[in-house]
N, C-alpha and C positions, 0 to 999 in steps of 0.2 A: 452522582453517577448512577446509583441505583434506580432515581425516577425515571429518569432518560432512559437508561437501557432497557424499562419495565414498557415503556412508552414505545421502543424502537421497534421491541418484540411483539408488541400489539399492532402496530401498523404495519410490519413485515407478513404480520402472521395472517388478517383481511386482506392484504393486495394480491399471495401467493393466492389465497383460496375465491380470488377474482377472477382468477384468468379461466379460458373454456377446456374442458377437461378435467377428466380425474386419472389418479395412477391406473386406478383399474381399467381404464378406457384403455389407453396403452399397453399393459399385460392383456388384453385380451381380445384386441379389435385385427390382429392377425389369425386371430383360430376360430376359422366359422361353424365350430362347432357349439362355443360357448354361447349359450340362451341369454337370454334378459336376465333369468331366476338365480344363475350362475350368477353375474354383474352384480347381482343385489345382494349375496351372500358374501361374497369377496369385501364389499363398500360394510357389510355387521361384521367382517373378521377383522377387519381397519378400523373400524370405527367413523368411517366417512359418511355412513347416512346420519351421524349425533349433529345435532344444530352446532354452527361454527364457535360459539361461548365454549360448550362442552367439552369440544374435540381442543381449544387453546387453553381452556384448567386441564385436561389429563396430562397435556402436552407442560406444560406449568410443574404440574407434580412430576413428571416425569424429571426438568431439570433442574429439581432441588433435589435430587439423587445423581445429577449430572448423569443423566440419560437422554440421548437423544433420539432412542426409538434405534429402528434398523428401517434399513435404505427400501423402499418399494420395486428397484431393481433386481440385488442380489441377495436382498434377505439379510445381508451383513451387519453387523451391527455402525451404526451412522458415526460414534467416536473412531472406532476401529477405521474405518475410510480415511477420515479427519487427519487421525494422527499421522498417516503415511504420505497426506499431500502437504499437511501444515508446515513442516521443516523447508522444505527445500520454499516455498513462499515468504516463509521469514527471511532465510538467506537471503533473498534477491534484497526483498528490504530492505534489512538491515543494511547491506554492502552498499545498498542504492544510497540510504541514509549517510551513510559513513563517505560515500565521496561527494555528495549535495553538501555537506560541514567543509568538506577538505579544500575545494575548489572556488561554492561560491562565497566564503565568507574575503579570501584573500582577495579573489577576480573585485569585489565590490571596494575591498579597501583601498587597493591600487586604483581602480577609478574614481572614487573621490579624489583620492590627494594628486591626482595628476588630474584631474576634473578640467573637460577643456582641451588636452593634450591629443597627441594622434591616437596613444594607446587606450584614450578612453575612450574617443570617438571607434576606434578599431573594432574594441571590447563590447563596445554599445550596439553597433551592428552584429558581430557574429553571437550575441547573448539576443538579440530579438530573432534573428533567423532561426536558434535554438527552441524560445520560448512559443513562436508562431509551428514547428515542423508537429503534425500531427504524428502520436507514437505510433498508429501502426502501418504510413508509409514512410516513414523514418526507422523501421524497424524489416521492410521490404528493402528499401533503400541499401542499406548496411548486410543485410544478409547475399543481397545480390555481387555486392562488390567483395567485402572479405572470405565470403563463403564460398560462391560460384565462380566468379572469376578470377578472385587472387588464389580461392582454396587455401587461405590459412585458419578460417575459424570454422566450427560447427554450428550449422544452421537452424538444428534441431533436437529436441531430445535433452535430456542431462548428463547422459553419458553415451560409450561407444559400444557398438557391440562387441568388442572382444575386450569390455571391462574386467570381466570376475580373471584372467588371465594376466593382470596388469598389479606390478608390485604395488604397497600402498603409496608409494611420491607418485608411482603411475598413475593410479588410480585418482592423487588430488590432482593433480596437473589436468588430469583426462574433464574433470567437472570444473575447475576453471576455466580450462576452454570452453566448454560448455556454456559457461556463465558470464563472459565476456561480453557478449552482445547483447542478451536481454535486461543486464544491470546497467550497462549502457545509455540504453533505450527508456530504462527506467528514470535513469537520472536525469537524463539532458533538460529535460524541460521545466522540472522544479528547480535544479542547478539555477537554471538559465533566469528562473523570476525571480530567486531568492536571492540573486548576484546582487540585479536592480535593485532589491529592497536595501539588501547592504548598502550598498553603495549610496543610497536616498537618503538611509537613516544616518550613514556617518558625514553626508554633506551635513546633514540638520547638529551632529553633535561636535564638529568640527568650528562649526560658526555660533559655537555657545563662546557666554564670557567667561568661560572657567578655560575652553582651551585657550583662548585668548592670555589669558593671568598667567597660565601655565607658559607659554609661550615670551612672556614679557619675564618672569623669570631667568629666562635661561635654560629651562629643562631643553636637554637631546629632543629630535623631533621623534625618533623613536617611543621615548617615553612620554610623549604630547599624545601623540596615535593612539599606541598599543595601551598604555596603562589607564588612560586619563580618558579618550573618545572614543575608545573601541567597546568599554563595557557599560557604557549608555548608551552606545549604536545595538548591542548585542539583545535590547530588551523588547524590540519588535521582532526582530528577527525570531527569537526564540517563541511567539507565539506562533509566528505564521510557519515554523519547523511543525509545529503541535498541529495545525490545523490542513497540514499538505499531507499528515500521514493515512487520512481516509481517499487521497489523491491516490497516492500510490499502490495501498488496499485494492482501492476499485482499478488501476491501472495494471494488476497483475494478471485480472481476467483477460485482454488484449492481448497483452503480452505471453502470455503463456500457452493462450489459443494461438498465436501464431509460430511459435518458437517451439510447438507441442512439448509443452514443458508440465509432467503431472504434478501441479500445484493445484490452492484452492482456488484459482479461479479458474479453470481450467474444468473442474470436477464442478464447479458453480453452473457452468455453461450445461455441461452433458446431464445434470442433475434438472434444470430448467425445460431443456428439451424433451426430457422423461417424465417432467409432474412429480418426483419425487421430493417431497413436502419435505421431510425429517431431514434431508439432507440439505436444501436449500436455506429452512429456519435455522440448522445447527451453521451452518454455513457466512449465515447473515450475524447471526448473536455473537460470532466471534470475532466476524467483522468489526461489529457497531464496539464488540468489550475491546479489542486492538486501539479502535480509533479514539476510547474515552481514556485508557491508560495512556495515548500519547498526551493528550491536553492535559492529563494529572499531571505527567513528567514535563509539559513545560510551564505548570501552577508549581512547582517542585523547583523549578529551576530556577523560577523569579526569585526565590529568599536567597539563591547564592550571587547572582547576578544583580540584583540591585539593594542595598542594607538596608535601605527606607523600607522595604517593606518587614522585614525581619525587627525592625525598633520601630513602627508604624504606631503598635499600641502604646508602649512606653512614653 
């Protein structure tokens, strides 16, 4: 993890300092009264005229003290921002997470074993219309009809304005509304390819000879499925769990720009548009460390899911 991550920070950190512009161009290209000499003082108070090596080792030093500098905005310190959008972006995650396990592992089992059936043929169209709806006219979609015209959910925001007035069941109920439609929007389309995958992986483990043996036995078909096909169906799945969670990371920017939801991708976008370097790198490195502990947790999850690999050396 530590190569890659060292790797992601380097190539994040050249491609930010590609684009045309600096912060100071932006603090200063509305006030004509600031000179050239001013511009060039600002770039020695930043450190932006040190050749790009230099300015990526202080930036280095800086976060092996887990400092990530302060914002070229508001002066603020860059953790301090971090910490106030980071929460409510896990949320959606995690929750998004939690109903992508809930829905697609079952949607897939059911279509295997009915494989062929009306329900799977049913299941197979509205999981492709799912997996084909781009999230953010699927996410216009759904705001127009429950929000605008039925007026049962909130469109925008994470909370309401007359929050701080709102007991605390108020209060949760008030951000679950809130949260309805963007975790939604979150899911549907990982849902919707992870069902497939299910459903692929337990056709192939279903037509092993061991369920077959299992089956010539006598075992309930219950414990044919669930005990016997379901946890060598469960071992592709749980990579591509690992490797949808940099999907969802980058899909929070979408979503949160349209739901004005202040999360980190949201502050990714405004941060972009202002050149604000310290914000974008802190930004990116929590990103790429999110997305490297998801793959650890499903290299973590293979020794409880399949035992060959836990007696592999033995």
């Amino acid at each position: 993890m530590i190569p890659v991550l060292f790797g992601i920070t380097v190539i994040s950190f050249a491609v930010i300092h590609l684009a045309p512009g600096k912060p100071v161009d932006l603090m200063t290209q509305l006030n004509p009264k600031v000179d050239f000499q001013a511009r060039e003082k600002l770039n020695q108070i930043y450190g932006l005229d040190k050749p790009l090596i230099i300015q990526y080792a202080d930036w280095i030093k800086k976060l092996a003290h887990f400092d990530f500098g302060r914002s070229f905005v508001d002066n603020r310190p860059v953790l301090e921002k971090i910490a106030e959008r980071l929460p409510i972006t896990l949320l959606i995650n995690v929750l998004a997470i939690l109903i992508i396990f809930f829905f697609s592992i079952p949607i897939g089992i059911k279509s295997a074993v009915k494989y062929g059936s009306l329900s799977d043929k049913t299941m197979t169209v509205l999981v492709f219309l799912g997996f084909a709806a781009p999230d953010f006219w699927l996410a216009l979609l759904l705001m127009s009809f429950f929000g605008v015209r039925l007026g049962l959910l909130p469109v925008s925001g994470i909370t309401s304005l007359d929050f701080e007035s709102l007991t605390f069941l108020g209060k949760i109920a008030d951000v679950a509304q809130h949260l309805i439609l963007p975790v939604c929007v979150a899911s549907i389309g990982s849902l919707a390819g992870i069902s497939r995958y299910m459903r692929q992986s337990m056709l192939e483990a279903i037509s092993c000879d061991y369920v077959r043996t299992a089956r010539a036995k006598g075992l309930p078909e219950k414990t044919v499925i669930y005990k016997h096909a379901l946890r060598n169906a469960l071992l592709p799945i749980v990579t591509i769990v690992g490797l949808s969670v940099p999907g969802l990371i980058s899909g929070s920017v979408i979503i949160e720009t349209i739901f004005s939801i202040p999360g980190i991708g949201r502050l990714m976008v405004e941060s972009v548009f202002a050149r604000d370097y310290n914000v974008i790198m802190a930004g990116l490195f929590i990103s790429a460390l999110l997305t490297l502990l998801g793959n650890l947790m499903s290299d973590i999850a293979y020794v409880y899911i399949d035992p060959r690999i836990r007696y592999g050396k033995k």
